[in-house]
Short mmCIF file of the C-alpha atoms (twelve columns), coordinates in Angstrom:
data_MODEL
# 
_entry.id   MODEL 
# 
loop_
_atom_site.group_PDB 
_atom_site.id 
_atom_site.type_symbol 
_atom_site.label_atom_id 
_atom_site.label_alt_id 
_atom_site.label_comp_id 
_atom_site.label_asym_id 
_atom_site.label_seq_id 
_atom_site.Cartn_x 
_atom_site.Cartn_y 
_atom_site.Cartn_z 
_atom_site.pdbx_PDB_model_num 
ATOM 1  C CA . UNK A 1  57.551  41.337  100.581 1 
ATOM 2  C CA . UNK A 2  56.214  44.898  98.944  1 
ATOM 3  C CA . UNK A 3  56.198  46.119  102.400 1 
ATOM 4  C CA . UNK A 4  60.025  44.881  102.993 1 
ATOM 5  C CA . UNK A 5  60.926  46.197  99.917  1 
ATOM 6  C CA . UNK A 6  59.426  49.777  100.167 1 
ATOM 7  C CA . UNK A 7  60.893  50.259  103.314 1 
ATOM 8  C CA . UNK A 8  64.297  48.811  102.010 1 
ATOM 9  C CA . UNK A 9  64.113  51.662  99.749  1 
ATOM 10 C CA . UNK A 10 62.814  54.830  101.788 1 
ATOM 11 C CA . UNK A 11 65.775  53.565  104.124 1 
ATOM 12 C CA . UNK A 12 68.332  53.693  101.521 1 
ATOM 13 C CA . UNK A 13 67.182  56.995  100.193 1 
ATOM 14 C CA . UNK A 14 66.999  58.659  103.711 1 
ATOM 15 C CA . UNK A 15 70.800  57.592  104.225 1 
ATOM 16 C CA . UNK A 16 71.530  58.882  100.712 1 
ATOM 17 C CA . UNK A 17 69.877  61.954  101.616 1 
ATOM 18 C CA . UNK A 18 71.530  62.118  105.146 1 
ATOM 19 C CA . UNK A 19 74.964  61.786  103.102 1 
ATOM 20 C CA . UNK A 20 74.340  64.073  100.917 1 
ATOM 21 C CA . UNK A 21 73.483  66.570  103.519 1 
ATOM 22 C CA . UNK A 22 76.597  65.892  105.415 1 
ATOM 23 C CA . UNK A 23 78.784  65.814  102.565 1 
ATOM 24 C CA . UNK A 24 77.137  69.961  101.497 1 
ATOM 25 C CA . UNK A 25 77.801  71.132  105.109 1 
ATOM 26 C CA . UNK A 26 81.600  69.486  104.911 1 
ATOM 27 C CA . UNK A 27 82.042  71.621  101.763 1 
ATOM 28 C CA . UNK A 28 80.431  74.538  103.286 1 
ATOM 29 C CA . UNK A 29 82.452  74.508  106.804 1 
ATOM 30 C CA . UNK A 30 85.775  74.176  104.416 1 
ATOM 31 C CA . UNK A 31 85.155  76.499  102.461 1 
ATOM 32 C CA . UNK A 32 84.105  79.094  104.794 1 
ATOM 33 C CA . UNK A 33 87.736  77.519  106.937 1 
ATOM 34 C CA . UNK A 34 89.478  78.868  103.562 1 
ATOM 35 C CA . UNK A 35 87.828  81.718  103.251 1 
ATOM 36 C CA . UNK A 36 88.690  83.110  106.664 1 
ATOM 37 C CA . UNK A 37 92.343  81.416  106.176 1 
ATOM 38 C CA . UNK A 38 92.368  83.740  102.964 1 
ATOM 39 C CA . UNK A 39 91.019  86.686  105.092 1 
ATOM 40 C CA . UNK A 40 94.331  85.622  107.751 1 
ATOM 41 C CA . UNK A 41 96.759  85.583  104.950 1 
ATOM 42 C CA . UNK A 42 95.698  88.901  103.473 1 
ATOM 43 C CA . UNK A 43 96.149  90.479  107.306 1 
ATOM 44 C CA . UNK A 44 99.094  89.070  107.755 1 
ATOM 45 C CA . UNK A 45 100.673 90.027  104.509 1 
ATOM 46 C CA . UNK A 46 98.933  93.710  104.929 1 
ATOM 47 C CA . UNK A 47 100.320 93.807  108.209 1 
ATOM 48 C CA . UNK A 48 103.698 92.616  107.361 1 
ATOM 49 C CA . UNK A 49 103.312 95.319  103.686 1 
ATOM 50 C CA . UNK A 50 103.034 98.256  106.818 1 
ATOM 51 C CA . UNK A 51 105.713 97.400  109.216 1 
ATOM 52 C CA . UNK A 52 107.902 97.057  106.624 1 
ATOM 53 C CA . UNK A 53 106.999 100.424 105.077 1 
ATOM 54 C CA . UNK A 54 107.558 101.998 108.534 1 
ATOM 55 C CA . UNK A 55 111.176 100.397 108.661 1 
ATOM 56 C CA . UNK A 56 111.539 101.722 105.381 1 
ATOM 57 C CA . UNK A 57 110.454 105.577 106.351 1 
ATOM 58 C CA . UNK A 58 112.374 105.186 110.094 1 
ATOM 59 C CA . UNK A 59 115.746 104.323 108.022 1 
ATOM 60 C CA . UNK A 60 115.120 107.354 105.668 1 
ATOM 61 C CA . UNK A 61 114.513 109.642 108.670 1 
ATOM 62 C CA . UNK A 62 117.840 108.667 110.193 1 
ATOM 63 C CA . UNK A 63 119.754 108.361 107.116 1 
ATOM 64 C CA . UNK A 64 118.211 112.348 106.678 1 
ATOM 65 C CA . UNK A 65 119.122 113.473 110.886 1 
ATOM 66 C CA . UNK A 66 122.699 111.846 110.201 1 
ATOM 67 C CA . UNK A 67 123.173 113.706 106.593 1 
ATOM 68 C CA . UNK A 68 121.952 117.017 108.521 1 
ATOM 69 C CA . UNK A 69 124.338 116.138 111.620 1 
ATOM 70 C CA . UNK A 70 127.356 116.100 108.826 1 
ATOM 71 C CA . UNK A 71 126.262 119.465 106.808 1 
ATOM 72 C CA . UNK A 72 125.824 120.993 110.545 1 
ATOM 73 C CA . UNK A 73 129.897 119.105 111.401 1 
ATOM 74 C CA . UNK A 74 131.086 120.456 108.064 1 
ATOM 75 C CA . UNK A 75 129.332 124.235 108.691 1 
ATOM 76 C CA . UNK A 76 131.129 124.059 112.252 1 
ATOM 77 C CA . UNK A 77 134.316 123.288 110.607 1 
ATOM 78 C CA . UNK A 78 134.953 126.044 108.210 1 
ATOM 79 C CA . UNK A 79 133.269 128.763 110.393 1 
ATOM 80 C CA . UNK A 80 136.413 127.319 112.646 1 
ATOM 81 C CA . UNK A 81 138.689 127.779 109.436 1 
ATOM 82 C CA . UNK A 82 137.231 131.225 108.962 1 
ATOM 83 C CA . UNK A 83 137.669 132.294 112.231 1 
ATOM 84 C CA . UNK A 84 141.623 131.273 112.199 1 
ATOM 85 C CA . UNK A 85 142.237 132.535 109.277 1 
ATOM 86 C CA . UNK A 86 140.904 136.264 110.702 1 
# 
């Protein structure tokens, strides 16, 4: 009955143990899951942070080549004036 007994118990402590163990490396494969989720996220969002900066800096160029374009038009125009005037 001791014998029955003892082994009754090593039994149930090797399955608690066995649980326990599986229930640290479920933690420990989530959380390094979120962690490299986290690491995706950040990418993403830094990648997303540059594009949008180059939109931002290609829009300024153009808005810059069409104000030039109009200063260049409007130069044009009054050397014409000047010219018929003389």
């Amino acid at each position: 009955m001791e014998k029955e007994e003892k082994m009754e118990k090593e039994e149930k402590m090797e399955k608690e143990e066995k649980m326990e163990k599986e229930e640290k490396m479920e933690k420990e494969e989530k959380m390094e899951k979120e962690e490299k989720e986290e690491g995706r996220r950040k990418k993403k969002k830094k990648k997303k942070k540059k594009k949008k900066k180059k939109e931002e800096e290609e829009e300024e160029e153009e808005e810059e080549e069409e104000e030039e374009e109009e200063e260049e038009e409007e130069e044009e125009e009054e050397a014409d004036e000047e010219e018929q005037e003389q």
